[in-house]
ROMI-695856 format. One record per atom (N, C-alpha, C, CB): atom name; residue in one letter; x, y, z. Coordinates in steps of 0.05 Angstrom, whole numbers, always signed. Glycine has a CB too. Example, Ala and Ser with C-alpha at 12.3 -4.5 7.8 and 13.67 -1.06 7.14 Angstrom:
pt at=N aa=A c1=+264 c2=-114 c3=+156
pt at=CA aa=A c1=+246 c2=-90 c3=+156
pt at=C aa=A c1=+264 c2=-66 c3=+156
pt at=CB aa=A c1=+226 c2=-89 c3=+181
pt at=N aa=S c1=+257 c2=-45 c3=+142
pt at=CA aa=S c1=+273 c2=-21 c3=+143
pt at=C aa=S c1=+258 c2=+1 c3=+157
pt at=CB aa=S c1=+282 c2=-12 c3=+114
This chain:
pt at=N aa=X c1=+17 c2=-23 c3=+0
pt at=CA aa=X c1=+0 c2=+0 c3=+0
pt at=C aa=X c1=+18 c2=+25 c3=+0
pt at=CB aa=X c1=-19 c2=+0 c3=+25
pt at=N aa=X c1=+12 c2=+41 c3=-14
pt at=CA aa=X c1=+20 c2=+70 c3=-25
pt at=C aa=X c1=+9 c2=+94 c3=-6
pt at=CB aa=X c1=+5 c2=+75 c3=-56
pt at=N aa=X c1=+20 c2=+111 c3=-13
pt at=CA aa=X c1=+1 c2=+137 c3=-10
pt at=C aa=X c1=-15 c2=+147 c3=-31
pt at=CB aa=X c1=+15 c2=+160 c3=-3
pt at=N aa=X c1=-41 c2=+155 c3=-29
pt at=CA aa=X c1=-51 c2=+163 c3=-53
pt at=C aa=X c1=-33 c2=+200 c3=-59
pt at=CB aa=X c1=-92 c2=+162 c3=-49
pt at=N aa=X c1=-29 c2=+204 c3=-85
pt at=CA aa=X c1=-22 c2=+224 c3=-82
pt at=C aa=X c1=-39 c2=+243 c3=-104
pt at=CB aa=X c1=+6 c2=+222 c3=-83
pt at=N aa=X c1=-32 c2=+263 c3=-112
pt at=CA aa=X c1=-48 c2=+288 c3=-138
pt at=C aa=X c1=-39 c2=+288 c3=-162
pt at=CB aa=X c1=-47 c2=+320 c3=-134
pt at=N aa=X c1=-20 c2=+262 c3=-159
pt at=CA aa=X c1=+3 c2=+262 c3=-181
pt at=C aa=X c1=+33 c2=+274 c3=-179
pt at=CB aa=X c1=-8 c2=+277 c3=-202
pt at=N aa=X c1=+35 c2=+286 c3=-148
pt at=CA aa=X c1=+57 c2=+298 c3=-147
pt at=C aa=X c1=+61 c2=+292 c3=-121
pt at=CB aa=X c1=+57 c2=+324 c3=-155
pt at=N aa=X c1=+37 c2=+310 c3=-96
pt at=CA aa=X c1=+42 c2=+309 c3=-66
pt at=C aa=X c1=+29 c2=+293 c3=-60
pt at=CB aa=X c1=+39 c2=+329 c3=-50
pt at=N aa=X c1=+30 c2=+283 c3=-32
pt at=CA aa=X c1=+6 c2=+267 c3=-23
pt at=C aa=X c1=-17 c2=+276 c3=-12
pt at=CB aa=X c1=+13 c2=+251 c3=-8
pt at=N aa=X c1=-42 c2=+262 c3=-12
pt at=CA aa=X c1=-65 c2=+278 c3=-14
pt at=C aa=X c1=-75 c2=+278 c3=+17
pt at=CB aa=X c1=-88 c2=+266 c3=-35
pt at=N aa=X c1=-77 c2=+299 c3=+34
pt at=CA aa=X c1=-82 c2=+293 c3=+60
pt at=C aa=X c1=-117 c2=+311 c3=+60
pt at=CB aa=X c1=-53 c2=+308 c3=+84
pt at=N aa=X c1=-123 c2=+291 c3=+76
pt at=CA aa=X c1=-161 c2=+303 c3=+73
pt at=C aa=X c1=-170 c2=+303 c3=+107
pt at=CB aa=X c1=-189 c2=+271 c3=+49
pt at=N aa=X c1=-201 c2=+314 c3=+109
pt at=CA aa=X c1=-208 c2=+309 c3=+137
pt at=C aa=X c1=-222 c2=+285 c3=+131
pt at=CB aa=X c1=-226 c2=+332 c3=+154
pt at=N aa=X c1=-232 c2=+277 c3=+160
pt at=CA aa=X c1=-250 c2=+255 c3=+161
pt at=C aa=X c1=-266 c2=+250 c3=+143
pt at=CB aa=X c1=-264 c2=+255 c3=+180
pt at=N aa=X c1=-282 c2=+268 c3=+141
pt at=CA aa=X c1=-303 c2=+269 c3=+121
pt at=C aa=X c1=-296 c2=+260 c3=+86
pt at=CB aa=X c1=-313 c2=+300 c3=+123
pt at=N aa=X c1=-274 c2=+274 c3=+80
pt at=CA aa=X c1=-261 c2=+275 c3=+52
pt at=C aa=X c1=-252 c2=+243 c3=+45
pt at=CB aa=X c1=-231 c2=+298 c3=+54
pt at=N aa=X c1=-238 c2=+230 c3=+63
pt at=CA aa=X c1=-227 c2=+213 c3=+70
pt at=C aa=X c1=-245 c2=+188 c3=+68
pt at=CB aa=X c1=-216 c2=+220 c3=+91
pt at=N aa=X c1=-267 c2=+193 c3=+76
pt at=CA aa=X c1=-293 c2=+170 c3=+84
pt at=C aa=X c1=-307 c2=+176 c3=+47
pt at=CB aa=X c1=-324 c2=+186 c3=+122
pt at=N aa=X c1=-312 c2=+194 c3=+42
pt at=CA aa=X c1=-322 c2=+203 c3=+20
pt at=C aa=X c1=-299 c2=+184 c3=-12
pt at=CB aa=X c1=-321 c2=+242 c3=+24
pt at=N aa=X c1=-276 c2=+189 c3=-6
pt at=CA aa=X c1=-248 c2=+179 c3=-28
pt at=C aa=X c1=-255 c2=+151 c3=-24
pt at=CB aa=X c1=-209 c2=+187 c3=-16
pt at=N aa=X c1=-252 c2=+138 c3=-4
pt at=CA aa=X c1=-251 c2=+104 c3=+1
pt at=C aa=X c1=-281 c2=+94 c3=-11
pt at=CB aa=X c1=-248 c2=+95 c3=+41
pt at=N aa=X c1=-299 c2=+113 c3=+1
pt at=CA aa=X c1=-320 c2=+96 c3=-16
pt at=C aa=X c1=-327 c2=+105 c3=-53
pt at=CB aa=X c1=-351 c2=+101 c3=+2
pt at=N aa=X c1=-305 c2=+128 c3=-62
pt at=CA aa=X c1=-307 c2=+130 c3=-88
pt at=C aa=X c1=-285 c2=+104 c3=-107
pt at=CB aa=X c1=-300 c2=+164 c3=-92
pt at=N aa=X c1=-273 c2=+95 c3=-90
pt at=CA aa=X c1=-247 c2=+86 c3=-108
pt at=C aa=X c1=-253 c2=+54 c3=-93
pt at=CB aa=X c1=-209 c2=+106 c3=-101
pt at=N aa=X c1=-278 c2=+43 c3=-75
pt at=CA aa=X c1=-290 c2=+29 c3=-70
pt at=C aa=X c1=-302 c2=+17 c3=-86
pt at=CB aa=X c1=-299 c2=+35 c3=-57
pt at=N aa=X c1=-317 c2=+38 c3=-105
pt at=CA aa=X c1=-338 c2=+32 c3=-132
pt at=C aa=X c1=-318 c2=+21 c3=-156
pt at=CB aa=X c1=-356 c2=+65 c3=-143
pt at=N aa=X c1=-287 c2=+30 c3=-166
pt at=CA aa=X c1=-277 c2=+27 c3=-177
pt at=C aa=X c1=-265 c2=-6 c3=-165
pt at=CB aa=X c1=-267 c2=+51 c3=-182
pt at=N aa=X c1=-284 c2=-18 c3=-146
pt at=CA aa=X c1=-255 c2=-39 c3=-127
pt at=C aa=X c1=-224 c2=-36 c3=-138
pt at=CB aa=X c1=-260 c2=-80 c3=-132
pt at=N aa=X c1=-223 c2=-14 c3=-118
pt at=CA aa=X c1=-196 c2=-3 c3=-112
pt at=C aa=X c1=-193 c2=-5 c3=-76
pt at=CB aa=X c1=-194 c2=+32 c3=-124
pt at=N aa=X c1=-175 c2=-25 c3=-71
pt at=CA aa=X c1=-183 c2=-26 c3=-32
pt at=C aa=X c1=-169 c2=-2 c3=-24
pt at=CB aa=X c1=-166 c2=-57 c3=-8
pt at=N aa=X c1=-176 c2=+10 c3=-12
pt at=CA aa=X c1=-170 c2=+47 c3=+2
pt at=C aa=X c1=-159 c2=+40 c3=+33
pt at=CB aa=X c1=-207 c2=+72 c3=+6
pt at=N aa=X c1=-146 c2=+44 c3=+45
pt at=CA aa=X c1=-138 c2=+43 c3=+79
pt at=C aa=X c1=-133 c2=+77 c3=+86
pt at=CB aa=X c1=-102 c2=+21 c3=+86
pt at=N aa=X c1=-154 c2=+83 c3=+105
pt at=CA aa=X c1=-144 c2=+113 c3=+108
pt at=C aa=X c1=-120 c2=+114 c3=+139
pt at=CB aa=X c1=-178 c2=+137 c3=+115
pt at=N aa=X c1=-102 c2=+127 c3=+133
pt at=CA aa=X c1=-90 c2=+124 c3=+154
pt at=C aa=X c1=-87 c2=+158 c3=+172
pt at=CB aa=X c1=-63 c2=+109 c3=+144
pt at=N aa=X c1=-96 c2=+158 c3=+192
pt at=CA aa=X c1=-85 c2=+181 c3=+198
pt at=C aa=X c1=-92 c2=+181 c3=+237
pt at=CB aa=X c1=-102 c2=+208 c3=+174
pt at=N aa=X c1=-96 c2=+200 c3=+244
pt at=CA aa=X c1=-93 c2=+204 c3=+273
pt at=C aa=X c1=-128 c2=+211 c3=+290
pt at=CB aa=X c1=-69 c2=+233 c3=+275
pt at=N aa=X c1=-138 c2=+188 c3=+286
pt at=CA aa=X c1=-170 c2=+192 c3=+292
pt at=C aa=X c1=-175 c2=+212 c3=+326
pt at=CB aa=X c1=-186 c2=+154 c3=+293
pt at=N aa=X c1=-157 c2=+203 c3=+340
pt at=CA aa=X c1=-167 c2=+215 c3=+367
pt at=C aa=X c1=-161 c2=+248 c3=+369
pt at=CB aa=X c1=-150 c2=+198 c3=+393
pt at=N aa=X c1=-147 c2=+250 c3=+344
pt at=CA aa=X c1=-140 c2=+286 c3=+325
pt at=C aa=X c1=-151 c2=+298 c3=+308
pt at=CB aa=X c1=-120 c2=+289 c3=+309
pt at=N aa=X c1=-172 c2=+300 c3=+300
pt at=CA aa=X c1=-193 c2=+305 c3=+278
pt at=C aa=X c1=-185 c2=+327 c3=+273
pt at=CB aa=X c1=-223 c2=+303 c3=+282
pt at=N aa=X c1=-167 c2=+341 c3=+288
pt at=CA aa=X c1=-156 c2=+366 c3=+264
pt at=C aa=X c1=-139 c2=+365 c3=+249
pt at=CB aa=X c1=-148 c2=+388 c3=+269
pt at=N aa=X c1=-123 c2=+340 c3=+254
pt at=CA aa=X c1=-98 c2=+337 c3=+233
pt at=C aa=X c1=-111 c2=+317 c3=+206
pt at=CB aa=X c1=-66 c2=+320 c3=+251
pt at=N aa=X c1=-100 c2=+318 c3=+185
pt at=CA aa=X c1=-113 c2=+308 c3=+168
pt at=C aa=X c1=-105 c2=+276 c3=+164
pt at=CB aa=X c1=-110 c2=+325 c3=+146
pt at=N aa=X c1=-110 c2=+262 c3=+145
pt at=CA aa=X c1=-110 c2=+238 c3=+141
pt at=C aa=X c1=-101 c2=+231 c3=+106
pt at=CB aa=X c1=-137 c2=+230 c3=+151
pt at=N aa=X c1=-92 c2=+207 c3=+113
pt at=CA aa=X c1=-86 c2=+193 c3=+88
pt at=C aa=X c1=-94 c2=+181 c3=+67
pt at=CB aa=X c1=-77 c2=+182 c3=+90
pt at=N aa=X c1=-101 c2=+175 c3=+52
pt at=CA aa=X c1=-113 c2=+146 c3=+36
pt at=C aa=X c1=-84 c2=+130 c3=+26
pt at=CB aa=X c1=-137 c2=+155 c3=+2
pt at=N aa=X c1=-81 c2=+102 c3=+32
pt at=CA aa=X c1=-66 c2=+85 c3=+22
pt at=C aa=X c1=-76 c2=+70 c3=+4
pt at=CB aa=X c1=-56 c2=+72 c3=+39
pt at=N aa=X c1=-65 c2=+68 c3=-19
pt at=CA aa=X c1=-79 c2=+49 c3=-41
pt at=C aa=X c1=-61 c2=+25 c3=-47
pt at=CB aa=X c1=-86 c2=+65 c3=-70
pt at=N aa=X c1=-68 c2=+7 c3=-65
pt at=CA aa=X c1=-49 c2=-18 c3=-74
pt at=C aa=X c1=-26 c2=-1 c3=-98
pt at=CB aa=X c1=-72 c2=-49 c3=-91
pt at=N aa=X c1=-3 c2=-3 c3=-95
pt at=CA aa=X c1=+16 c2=+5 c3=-111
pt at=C aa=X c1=+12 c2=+9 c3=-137
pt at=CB aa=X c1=+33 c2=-9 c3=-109
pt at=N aa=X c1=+1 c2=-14 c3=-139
pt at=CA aa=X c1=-11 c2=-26 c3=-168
pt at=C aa=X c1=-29 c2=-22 c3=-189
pt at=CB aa=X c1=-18 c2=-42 c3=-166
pt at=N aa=X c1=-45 c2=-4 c3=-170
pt at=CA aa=X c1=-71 c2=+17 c3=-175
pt at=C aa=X c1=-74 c2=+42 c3=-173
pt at=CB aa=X c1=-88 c2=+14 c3=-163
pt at=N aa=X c1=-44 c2=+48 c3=-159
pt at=CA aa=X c1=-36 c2=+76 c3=-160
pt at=C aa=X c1=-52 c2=+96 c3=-180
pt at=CB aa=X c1=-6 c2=+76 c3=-168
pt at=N aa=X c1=-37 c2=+97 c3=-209
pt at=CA aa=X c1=-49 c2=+110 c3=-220
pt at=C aa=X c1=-76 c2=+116 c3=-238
pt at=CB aa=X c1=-36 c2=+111 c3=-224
pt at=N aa=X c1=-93 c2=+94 c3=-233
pt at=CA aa=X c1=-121 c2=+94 c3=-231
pt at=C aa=X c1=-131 c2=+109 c3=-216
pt at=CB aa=X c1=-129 c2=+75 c3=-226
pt at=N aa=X c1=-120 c2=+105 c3=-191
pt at=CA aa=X c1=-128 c2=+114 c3=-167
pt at=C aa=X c1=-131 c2=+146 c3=-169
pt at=CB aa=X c1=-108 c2=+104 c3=-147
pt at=N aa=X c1=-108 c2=+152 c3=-177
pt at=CA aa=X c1=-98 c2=+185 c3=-184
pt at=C aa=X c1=-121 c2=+200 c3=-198
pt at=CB aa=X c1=-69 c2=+187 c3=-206
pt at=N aa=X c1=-124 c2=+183 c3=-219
pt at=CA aa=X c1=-149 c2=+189 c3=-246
pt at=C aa=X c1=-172 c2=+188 c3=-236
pt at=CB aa=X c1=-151 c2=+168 c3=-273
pt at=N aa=X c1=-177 c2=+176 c3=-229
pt at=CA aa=X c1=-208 c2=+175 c3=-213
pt at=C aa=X c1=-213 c2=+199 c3=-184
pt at=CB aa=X c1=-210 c2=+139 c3=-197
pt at=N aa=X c1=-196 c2=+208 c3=-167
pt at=CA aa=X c1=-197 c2=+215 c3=-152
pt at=C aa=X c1=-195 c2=+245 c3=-172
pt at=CB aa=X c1=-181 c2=+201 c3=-131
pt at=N aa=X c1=-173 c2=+260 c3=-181
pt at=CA aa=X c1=-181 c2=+270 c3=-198
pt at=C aa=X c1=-207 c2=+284 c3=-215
pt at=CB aa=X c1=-174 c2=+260 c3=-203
pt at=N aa=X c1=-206 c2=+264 c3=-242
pt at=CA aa=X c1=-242 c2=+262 c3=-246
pt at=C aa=X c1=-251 c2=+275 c3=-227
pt at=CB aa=X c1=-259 c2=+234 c3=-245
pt at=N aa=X c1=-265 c2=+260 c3=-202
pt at=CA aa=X c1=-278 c2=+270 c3=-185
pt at=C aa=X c1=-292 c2=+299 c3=-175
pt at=CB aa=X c1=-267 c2=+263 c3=-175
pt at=N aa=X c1=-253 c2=+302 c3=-175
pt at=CA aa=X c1=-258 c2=+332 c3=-154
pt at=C aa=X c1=-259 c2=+355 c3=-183
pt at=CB aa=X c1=-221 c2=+341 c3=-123
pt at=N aa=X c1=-247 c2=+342 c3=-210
pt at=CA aa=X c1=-258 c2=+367 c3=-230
pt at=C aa=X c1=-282 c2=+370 c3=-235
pt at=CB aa=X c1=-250 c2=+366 c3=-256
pt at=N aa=X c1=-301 c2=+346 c3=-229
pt at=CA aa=X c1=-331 c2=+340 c3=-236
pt at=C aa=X c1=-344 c2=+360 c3=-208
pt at=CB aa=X c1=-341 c2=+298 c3=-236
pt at=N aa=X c1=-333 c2=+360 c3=-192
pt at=CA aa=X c1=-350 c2=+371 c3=-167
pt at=C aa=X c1=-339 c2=+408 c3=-168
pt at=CB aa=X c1=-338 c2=+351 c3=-130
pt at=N aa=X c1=-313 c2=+415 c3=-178
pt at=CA aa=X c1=-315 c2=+443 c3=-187
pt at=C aa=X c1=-332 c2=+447 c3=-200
pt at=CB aa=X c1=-296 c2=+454 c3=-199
pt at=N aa=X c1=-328 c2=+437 c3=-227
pt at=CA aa=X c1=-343 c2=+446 c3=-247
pt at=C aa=X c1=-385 c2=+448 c3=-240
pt at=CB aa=X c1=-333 c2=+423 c3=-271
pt at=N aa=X c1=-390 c2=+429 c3=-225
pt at=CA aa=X c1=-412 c2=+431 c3=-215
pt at=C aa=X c1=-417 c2=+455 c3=-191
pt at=CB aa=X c1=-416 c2=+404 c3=-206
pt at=N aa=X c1=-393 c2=+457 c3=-178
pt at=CA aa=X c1=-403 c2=+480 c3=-151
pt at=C aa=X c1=-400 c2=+508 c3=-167
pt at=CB aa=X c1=-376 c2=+481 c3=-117
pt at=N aa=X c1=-387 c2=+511 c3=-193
pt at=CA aa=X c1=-382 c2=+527 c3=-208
pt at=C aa=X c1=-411 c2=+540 c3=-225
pt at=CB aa=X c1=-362 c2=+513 c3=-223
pt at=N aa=X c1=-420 c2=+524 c3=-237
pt at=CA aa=X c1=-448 c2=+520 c3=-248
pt at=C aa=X c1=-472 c2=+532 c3=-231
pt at=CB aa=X c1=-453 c2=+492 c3=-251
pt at=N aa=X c1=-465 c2=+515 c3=-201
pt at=CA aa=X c1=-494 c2=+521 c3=-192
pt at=C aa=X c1=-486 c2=+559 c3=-179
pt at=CB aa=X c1=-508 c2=+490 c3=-161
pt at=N aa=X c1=-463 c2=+569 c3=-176
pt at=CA aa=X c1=-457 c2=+595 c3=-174
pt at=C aa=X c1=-466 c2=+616 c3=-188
pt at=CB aa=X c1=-437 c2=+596 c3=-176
pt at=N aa=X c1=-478 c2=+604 c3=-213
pt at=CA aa=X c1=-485 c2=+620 c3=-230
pt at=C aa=X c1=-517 c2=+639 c3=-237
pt at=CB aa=X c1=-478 c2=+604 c3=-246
């Protein structure tokens, strides 16, 4: 298991973000492990993916978050 990264850094999210990634890359069965410091909910967290799926992983997570600008973008209007 990896770190998921943006293609460059690694991607650190809150709880929420984190719970939201695992069950998007869930749908792709991609296994997700979030790792981070639960009894700390202000520090952020990880997603670990399979090495192997890395860059799927990247693309999809990606996708995602351009599909959800482009939508928070839209409804701004």
């Amino acid at each position: 298991m990896v770190p998921l990264t943006d293609g460059e850094l690694e991607i650190a999210v809150s709880d929420l973000e984190a719970a939201s990634l695992k069950s998007l890359l869930a749908t792709a069965d991609i296994e997700a492990v979030i790792v981070g410091a639960s009894p700390l909910p202000n520090l952020p967290n990880q997603i670990h993916v399979p090495a192997g799926r890395l860059q799927e992983a990247i693309e999809l997570v990606r996708e995602a978050r351009e599909t959800g600008a482009a939508l928070e973008a839209e409804s701004e209007e």
